[in-house]
KEKETOR-247363 format. One line per 2 residues: their letters; for each residue x, y, z of C-alpha. Coordinates in nm, 3 decimals, always signed. Last residue first. Example, Ala and Ser with C-alpha at 12.3 -4.5 7.8 and 13.67 -1.06 7.14 Angstrom:
2
sa = +1.367 -0.106 +0.714 | +1.230 -0.450 +0.780
This chain:
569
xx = -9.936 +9.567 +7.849 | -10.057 +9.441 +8.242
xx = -10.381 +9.412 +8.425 | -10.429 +9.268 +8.760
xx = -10.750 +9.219 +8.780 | -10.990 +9.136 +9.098
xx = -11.385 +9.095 +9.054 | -11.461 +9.021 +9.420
xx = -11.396 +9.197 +9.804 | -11.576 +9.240 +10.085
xx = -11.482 +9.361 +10.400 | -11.709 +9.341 +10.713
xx = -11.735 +9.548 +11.018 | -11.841 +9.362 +11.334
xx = -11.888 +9.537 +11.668 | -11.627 +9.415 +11.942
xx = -11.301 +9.292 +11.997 | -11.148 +9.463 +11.695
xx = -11.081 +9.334 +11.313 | -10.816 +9.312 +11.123
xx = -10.816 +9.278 +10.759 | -10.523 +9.179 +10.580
xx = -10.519 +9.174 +10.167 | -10.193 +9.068 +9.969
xx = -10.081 +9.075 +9.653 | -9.761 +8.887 +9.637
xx = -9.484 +8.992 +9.450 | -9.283 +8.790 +9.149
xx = -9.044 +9.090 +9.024 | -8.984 +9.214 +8.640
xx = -9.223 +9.487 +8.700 | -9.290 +9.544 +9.047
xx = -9.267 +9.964 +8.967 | -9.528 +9.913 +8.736
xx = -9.790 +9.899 +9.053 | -10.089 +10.123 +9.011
xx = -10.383 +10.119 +9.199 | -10.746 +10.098 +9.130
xx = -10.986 +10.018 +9.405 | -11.377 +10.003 +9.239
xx = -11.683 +10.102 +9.510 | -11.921 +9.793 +9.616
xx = -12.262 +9.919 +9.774 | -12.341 +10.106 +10.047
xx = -12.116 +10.223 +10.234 | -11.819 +10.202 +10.555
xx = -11.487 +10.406 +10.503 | -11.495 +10.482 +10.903
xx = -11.494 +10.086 +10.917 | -11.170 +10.102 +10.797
xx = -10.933 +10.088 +10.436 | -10.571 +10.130 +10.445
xx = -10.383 +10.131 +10.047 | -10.134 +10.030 +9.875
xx = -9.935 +9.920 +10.152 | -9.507 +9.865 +10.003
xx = -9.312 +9.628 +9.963 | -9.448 +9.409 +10.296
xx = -9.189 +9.112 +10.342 | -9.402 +8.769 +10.290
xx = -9.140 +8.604 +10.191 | -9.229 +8.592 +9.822
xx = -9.197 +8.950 +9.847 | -9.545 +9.183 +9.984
xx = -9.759 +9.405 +9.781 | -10.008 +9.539 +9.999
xx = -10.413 +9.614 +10.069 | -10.479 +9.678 +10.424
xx = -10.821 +9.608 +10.581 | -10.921 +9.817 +10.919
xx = -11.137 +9.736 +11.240 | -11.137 +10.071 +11.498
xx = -11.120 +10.316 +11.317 | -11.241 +10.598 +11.464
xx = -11.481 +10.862 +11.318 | -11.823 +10.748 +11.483
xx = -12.003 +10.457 +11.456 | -11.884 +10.064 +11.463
xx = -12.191 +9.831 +11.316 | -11.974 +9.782 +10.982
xx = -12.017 +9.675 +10.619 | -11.743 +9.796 +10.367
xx = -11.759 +9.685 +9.992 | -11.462 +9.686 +9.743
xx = -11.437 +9.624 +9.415 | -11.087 +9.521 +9.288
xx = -10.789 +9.676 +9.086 | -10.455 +9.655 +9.018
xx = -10.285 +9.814 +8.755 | -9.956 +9.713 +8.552
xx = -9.824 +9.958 +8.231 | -9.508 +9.939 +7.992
xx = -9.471 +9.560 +8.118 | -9.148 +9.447 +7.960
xx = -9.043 +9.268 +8.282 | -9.315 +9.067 +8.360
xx = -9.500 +9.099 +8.662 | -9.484 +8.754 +8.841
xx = -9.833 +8.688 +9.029 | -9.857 +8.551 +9.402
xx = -10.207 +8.571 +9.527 | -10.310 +8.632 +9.889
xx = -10.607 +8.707 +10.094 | -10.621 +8.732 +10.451
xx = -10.840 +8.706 +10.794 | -10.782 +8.848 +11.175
xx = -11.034 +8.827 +11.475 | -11.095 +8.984 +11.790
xx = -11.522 +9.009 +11.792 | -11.761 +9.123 +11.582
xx = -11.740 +8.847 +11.353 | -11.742 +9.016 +11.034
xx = -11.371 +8.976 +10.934 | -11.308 +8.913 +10.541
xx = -11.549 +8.810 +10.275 | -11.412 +8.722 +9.956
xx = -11.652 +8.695 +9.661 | -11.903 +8.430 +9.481
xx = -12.229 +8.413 +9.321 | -12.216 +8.606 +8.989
xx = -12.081 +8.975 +9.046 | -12.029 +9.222 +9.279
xx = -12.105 +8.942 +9.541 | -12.400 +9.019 +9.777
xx = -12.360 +8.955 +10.195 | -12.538 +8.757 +10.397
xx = -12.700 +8.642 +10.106 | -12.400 +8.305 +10.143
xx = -12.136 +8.257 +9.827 | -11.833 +8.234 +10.057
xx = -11.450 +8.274 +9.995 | -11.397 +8.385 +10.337
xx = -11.421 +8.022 +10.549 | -11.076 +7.948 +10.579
xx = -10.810 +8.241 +10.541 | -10.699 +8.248 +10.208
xx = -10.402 +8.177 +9.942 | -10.555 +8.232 +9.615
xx = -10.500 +8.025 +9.322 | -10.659 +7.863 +9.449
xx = -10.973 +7.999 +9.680 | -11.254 +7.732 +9.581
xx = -11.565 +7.825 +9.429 | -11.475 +7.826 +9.111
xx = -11.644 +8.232 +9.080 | -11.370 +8.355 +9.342
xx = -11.403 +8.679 +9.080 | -11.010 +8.689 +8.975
xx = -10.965 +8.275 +8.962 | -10.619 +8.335 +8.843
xx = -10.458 +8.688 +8.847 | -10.212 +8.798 +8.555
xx = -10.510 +8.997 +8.320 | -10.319 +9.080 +7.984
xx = -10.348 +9.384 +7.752 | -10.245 +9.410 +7.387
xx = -10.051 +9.646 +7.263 | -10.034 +9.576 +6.933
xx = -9.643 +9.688 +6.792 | -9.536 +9.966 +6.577
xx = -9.171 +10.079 +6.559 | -9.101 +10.307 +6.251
xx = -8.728 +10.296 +6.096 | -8.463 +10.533 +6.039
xx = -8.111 +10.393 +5.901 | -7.853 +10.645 +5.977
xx = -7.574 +10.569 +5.722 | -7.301 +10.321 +5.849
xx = -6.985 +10.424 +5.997 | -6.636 +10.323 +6.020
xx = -6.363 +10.334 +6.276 | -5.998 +10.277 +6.214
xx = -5.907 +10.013 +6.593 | -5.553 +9.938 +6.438
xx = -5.757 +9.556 +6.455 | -6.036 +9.664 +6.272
xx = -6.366 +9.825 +6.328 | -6.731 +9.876 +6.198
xx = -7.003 +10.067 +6.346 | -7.353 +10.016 +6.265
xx = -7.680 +10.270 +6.310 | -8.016 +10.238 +6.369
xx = -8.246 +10.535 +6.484 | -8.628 +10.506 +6.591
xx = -8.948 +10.637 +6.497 | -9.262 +10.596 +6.698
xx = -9.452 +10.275 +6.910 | -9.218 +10.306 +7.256
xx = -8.925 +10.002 +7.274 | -8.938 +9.710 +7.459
xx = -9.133 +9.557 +7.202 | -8.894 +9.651 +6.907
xx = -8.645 +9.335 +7.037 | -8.377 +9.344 +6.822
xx = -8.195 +9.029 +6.706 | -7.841 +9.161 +6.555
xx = -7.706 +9.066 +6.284 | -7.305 +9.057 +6.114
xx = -7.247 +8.758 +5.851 | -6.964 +8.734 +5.956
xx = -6.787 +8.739 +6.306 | -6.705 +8.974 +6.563
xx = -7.075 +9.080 +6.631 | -7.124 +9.305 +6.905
xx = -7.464 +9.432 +7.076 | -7.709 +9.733 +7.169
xx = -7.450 +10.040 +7.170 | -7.695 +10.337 +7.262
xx = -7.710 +10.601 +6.988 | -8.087 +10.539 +6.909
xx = -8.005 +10.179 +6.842 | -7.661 +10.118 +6.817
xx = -7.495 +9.817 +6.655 | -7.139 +9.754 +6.670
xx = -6.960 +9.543 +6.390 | -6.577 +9.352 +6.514
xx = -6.223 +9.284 +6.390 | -6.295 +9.351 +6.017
xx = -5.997 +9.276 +5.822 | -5.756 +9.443 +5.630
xx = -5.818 +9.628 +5.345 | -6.212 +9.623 +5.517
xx = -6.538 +9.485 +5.445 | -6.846 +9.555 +5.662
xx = -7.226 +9.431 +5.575 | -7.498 +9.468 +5.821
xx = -7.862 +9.306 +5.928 | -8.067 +9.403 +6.215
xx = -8.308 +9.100 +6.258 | -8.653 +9.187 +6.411
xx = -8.854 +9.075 +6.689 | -9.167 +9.221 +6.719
xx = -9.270 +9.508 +6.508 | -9.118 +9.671 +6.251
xx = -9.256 +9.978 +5.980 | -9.008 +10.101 +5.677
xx = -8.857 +10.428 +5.603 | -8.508 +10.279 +5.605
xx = -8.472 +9.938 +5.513 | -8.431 +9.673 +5.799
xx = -8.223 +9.510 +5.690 | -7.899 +9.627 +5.459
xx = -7.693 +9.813 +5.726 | -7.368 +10.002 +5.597
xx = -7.059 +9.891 +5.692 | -6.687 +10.009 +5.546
xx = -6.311 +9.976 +5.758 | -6.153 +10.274 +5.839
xx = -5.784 +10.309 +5.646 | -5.579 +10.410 +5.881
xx = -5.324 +10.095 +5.875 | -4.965 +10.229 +6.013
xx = -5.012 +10.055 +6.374 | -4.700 +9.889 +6.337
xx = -4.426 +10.031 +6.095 | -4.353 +10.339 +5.960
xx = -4.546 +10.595 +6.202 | -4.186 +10.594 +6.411
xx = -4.246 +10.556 +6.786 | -4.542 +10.688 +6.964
xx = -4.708 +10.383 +7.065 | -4.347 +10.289 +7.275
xx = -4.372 +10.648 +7.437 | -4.732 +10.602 +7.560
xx = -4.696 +10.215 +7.674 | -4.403 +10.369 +7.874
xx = -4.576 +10.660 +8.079 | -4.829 +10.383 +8.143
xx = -4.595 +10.134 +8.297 | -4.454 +10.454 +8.517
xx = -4.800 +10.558 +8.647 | -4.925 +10.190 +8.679
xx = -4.619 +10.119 +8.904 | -4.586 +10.465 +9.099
xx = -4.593 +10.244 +9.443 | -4.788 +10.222 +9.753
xx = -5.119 +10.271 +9.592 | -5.147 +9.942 +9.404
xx = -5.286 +9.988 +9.108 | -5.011 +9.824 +8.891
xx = -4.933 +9.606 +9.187 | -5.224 +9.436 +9.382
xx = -5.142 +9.058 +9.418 | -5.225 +8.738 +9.256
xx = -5.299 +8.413 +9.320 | -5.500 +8.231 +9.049
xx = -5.889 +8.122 +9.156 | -5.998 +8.210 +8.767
xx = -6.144 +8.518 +8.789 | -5.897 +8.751 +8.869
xx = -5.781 +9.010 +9.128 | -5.539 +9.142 +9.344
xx = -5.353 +9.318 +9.039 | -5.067 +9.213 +8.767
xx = -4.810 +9.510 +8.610 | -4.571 +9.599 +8.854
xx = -4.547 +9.247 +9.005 | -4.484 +9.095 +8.687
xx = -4.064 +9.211 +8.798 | -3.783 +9.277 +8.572
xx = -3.902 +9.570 +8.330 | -3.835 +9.633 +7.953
xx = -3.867 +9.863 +7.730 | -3.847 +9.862 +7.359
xx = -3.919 +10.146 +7.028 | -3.927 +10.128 +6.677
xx = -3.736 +10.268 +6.416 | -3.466 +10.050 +6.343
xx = -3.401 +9.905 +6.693 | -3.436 +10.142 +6.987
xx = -3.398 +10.083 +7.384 | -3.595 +10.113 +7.705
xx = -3.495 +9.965 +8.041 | -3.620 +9.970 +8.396
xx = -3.466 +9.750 +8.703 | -3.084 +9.782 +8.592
xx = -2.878 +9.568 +8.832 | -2.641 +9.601 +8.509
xx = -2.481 +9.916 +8.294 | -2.432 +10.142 +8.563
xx = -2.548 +10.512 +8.522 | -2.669 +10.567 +8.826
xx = -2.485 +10.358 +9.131 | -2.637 +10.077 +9.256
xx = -2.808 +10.134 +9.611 | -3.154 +10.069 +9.507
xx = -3.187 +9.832 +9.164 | -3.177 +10.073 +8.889
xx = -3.454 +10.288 +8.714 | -3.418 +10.493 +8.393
xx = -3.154 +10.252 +8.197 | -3.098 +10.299 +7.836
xx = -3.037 +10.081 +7.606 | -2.903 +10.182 +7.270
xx = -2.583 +10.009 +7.266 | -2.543 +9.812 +7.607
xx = -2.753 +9.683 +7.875 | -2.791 +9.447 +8.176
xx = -3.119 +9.428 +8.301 | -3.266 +9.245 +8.651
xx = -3.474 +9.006 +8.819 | -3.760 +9.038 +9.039
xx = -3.904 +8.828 +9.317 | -4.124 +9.121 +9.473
xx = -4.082 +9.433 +9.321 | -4.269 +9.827 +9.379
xx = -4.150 +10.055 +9.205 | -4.101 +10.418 +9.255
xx = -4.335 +10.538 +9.578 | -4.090 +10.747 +9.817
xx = -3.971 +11.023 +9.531 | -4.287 +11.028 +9.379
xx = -4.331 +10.918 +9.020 | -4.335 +11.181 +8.719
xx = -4.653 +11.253 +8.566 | -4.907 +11.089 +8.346
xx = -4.754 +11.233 +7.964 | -4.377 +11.134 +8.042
xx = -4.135 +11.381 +8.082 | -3.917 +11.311 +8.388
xx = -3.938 +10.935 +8.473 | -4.046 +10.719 +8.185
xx = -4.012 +10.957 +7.884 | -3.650 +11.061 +8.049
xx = -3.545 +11.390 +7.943 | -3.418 +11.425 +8.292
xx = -3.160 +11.214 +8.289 | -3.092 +11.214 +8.653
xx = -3.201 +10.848 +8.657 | -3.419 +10.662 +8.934
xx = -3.313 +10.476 +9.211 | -3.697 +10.469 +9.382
xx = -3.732 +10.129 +9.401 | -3.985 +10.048 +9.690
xx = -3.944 +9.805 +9.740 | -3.653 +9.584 +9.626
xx = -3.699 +9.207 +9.627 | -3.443 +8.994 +9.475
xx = -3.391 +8.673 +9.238 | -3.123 +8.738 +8.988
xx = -2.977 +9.041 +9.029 | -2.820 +9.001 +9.369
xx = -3.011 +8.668 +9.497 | -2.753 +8.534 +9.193
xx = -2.904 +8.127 +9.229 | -3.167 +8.187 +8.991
xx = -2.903 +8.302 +8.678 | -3.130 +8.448 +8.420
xx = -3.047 +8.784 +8.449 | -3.257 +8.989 +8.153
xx = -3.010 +9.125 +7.859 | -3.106 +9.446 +7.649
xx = -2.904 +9.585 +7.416 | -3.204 +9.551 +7.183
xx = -3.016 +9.303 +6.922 | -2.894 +9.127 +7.219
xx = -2.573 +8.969 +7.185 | -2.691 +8.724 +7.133
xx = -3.049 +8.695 +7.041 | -3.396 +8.896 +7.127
xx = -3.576 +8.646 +7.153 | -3.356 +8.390 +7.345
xx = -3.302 +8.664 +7.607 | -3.667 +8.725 +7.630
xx = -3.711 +8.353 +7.677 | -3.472 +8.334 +7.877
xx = -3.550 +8.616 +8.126 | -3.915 +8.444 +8.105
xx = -3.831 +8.102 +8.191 | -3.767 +7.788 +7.972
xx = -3.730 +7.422 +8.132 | -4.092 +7.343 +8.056
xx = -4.206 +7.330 +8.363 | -4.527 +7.543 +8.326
xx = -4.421 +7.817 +8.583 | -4.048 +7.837 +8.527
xx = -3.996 +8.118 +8.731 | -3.631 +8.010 +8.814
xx = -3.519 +8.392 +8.718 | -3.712 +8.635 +8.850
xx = -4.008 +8.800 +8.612 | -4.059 +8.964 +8.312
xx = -4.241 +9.218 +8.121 | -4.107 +9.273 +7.790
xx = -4.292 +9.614 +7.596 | -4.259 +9.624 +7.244
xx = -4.362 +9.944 +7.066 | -4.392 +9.900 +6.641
xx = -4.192 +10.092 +6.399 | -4.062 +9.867 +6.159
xx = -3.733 +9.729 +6.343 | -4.009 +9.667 +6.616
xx = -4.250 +9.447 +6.386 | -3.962 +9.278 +6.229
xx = -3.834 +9.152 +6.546 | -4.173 +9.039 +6.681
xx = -4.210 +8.861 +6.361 | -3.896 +8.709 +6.295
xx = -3.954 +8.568 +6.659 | -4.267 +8.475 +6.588
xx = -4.123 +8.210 +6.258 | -3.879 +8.087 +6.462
xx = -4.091 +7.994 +6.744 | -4.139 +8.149 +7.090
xx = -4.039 +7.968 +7.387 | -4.324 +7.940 +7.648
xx = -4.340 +8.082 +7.965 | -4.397 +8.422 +7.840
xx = -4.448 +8.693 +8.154 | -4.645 +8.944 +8.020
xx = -4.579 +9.036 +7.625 | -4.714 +9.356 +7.544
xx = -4.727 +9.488 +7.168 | -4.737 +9.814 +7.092
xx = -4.913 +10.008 +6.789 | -5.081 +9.721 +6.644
xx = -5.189 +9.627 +6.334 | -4.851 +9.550 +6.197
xx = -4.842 +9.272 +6.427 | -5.135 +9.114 +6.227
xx = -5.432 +9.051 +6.478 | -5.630 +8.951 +6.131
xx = -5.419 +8.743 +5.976 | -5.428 +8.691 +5.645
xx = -5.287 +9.028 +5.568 | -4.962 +8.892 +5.678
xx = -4.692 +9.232 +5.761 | -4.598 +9.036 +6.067
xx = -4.728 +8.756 +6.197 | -4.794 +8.591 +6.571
xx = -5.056 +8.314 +6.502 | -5.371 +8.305 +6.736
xx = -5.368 +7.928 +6.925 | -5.405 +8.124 +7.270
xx = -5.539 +8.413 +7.240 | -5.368 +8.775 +7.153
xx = -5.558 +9.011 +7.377 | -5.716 +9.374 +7.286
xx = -5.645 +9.683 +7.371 | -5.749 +10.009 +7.219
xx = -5.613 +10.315 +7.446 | -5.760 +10.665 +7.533
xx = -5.624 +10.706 +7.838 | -5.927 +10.523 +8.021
xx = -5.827 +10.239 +7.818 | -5.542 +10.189 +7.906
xx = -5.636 +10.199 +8.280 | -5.887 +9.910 +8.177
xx = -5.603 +9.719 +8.072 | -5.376 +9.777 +8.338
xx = -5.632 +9.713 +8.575 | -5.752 +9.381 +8.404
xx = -5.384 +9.241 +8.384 | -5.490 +8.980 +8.625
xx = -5.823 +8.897 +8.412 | -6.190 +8.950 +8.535
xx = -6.246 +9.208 +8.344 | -6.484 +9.532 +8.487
xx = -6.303 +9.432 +8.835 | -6.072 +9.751 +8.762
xx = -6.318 +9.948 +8.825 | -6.476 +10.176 +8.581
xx = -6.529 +10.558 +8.727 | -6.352 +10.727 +8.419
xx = -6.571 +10.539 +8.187 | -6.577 +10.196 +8.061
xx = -6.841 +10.074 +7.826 | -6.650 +10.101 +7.485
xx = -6.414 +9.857 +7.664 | -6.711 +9.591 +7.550
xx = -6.827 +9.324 +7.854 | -6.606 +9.146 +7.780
xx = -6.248 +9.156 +7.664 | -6.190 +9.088 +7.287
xx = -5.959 +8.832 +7.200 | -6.078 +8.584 +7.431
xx = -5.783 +8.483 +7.697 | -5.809 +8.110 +7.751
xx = -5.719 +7.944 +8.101 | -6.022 +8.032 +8.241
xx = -6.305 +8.051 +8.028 | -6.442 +8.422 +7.981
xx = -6.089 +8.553 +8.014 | -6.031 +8.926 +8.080
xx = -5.671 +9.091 +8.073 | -5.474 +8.814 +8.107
xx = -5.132 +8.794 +8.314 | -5.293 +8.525 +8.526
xx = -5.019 +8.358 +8.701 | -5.048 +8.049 +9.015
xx = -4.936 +7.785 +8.755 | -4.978 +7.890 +8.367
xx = -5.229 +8.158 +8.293 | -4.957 +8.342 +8.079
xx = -4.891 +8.043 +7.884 | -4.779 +8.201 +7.555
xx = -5.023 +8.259 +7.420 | -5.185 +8.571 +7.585
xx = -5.003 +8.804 +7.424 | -5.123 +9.186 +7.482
xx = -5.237 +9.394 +7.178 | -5.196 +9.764 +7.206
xx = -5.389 +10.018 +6.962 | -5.337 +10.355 +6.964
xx = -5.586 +10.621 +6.828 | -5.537 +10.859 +7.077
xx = -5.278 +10.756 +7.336 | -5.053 +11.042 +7.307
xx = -5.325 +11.318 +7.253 | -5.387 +11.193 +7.635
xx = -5.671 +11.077 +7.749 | -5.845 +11.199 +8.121
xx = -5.613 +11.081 +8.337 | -5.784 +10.838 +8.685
xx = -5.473 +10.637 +8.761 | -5.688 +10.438 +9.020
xx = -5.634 +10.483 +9.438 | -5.769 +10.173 +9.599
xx = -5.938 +10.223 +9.923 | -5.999 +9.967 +10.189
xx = -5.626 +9.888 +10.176 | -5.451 +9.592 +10.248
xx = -5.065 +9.556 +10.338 | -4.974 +9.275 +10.129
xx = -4.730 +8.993 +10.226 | -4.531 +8.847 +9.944
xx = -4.564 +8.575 +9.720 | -4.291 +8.504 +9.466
x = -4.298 +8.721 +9.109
């Protein structure tokens, strides 16, 4: 793929299918080996350190509905992959350093796993011993889909490009009937833009075009490439897309190919363009394309992941055998507190690829490697019965179960108080933040209790004090009140208020959240009354509590304050 210009859209139109009976079930792996981050590339469906594609994207596909973006992985392949996914797909990625295999039972990402297996882009030869296994994997019933790119993009320098790499791969003559162009200097079917691509075949029992579970593409949309190559074929190739302007039914300048061998299933395409997107998190350069609404690319790539997984059932993908789990700590019937350790066994003919655990049906946390725990917090959970339950997988993505596992959550709730120096008995403000002169211990006015309080305004004239404490309300608070006692002095009569005090919770920048409460001379009595106010919603936040009173250019009204808490369990 070379850089083109994009026309950029504030709207981008996703393949949004509910699954099809197709793609139940079907699990497609997606090399990542083979130097698919190499250069300006990132044909990688997620990869938590750039350069290296983790085998499971993260966070979990089980999380992705019909609304996920495409941004859910961070990879260049990401909206093909979550696409897949949406249509009922397992993917996973092949890392770097993982062996290619077929029919090993060492391995756990065996080939034979695997329903289809994607290969973006390769710019490195594969061995030997892969290509034996690629080949074997196909002539056994597996789905191989070749994504290339023009000839000359040799991205790692290592004097091997994709259309030879494919080429080499699949031998000569081509055991597929497939051949990519590998000639860079042929602009003709070498090294050519064409978009959109729209020269599709008549053929209309074509899984691709005509018949294939997402739809058939639009007449103006088709493909969209930028620096692809091209297809000759013979034997069982068939072409469903040529270059525009060739004539349908040629053998070369074919854009789209699918073929047989034994009794699985291959297609092939010319361009990355159709497959990569705009984004990735590794500062790469790529471009929208498989969910790029000016072309039919996702809808035609997805129309042939679904007819390569549904090849013969006697080679990849041909494990259904569900792996085993069952949790052995906690024990069922018993009573946890704190912090405890979720504990599960899983063993499978295969392998184990991964152990879910759900606490009252909601998935909690992954463990891909043995022995599988999980550290459960029980204190953010409500004192009464609860529901555990593991879920095991492997690689062809069989499902199994643990028993229910019912246990009894009971934890002291204990209370805290958050504010320092809550009665002003030290003498000083701090923690508090105040206006000089209020903390005071004179008989002008009485404390609630012991010798100290907060005395705001009484001057009788234009005048302005505060109070302020910043506190950080944790996040697993379950209940947070504030309260103080409050006396109001004031020589003002009637129903006006004239002088006021305002009790808020402000940010750290002193932006008001929200004001509690508005207290005035009106509100003016004898002795101290208790505030009480609640203010869970902060949880999690540092806030600062904040007192104002304001007071008029004549007649003195007094607030007093003392005995804060800010209690939290």
């Amino acid at each position: 793929m070379t850089r083109r210009y994009l026309l950029i859209f504030t709207v981008a139109i996703a393949l949004l299918v509910s699954p099809s009976l197709f793609a139940q079930q079907k699990s497609v792996l997606f090399d990542a080996g083979h130097a698919q981050t190499a250069g300006n590339a990132d044909w990688t469906l997620d990869e938590d350190s750039c350069g290296i594609a983790q085998r499971y994207p993260t966070p979990d596909q089980a999380g992705i509905t019909s609304s996920t973006a495409e941004t859910y992985w961070s990879g260049g392949h990401s909206a093909m992959g979550v696409d897949l996914v949406k249509k009922g797909f397992h993917v996973e990625s092949l890392p770097t350093g993982a062996r290619i295999s077929y029919n090993d039972a060492t391995n756990p990402q065996d080939l034979k796993n695997y329903n289809v297996f994607v290969v973006p882009e390769p710019n490195v030869r594969f061995t030997t011993a892969e290509v034996t296994a690629i080949r074997s994997f196909v002539q056994n019933g597996g789905g191989l889909l070749m994504i290339a790119d023009h000839a000359g993009a040799d991205r790692n320098s290592d004097g091997w490009e994709p259309p030879e790499i494919f080429n080499d791969l699949m031998g000569s003559p081509s055991i597929f009937g497939i051949t990519y162009n590998a000639l860079s200097t042929d602009k003709t079917g070498g090294w050519f833009d064409d978009h959109p691509d729209v020269n599709y075949t008549n053929d209309t029992s074509s899984p691709i075009i005509w018949t294939g579970p997402y739809g058939s593409p639009s007449s103006t949309k088709g493909l969209g490439l930028f620096g692809s190559t091209s297809m000759t074929i013979s034997g069982a190739a068939v072409a469903h897309i040529w270059k525009t302007g060739v004539a349908k039914g040629s053998t070369s300048l074919v854009t789209f190919a699918t073929s047989t061998y034994g009794t699985g299933r291959v297609a092939g395409v010319g361009d990355s363009s159709i497959t990569e997107d705009a984004t990735n998190g590794c500062g790469h350069t790529t471009y929208l394309g498989y969910n790029d609404p000016s072309y039919d690319n996702g809808l035609l790539i997805a129309n042939a992941v679904a007819w390569l997984a549904n090849g013969s059932t006697g080679g990849g993908g041909t494990d259904t055998q569900a792996p085993t789990v069952s949790i052995t700590a906690p024990s069922g019937g018993t009573t946890v507190s704190g912090t405890v350790a979720i504990n599960a066994t899983a063993s499978d003919n295969v392998g184990v690829s991964k152990v879910e655990f759900y606490v009252d049906g909601t998935l909690k946390s992954t463990d891909t490697t043995a022995p599988y725990s999980y550290s459960w917090n029980t204190t953010t959970y409500a004192n009464s019965s609860h529901t555990l339950v593991a879920k095991a997988y492997d690689a062809a993505n069989n499902i199994g179960t643990s028993s229910n596992v019912t246990v009894t959550v009971s934890n002291t709730t204990s209370q805290q108080q958050l504010l320092g120096n809550p009665g002003f008995e030290t003498g000083t403000a701090s923690p508090w933040t105040a206006t000089a002169g209020i903390i005071d211990n004179s008989t002008g006015e009485a404390a609630h209790s012991g010798s100290w309080k907060a005395w705001l305004d009484g001057y009788g004239s234009s005048h302005t004090d505060s109070l302020l404490q910043t506190v950080t309300i944790p996040s697993t608070a379950t209940s947070a009140t504030l309260s103080f006692w409050l006396h109001i002095d004031t020589a003002e009569t009637g129903t006006t208020a004239y002088d006021t005090l305002k009790v808020q919770i402000r940010n750290t920048s002193g932006t008001v959240l929200a004001t509690l409460a508005t207290y005035s001379n009106v509100n003016a009595a004898s002795g101290f009354t208790q505030k009480s106010f609640s203010v869970l919603t902060y949880k999690g936040q540092t806030v600062q509590v904040y007192l104002v009173g304001v007071e008029d250019t004549t007649l003195q009204t007094s607030f007093v304050v003392d005995d804060f808490a800010l209690n939290v369990q």
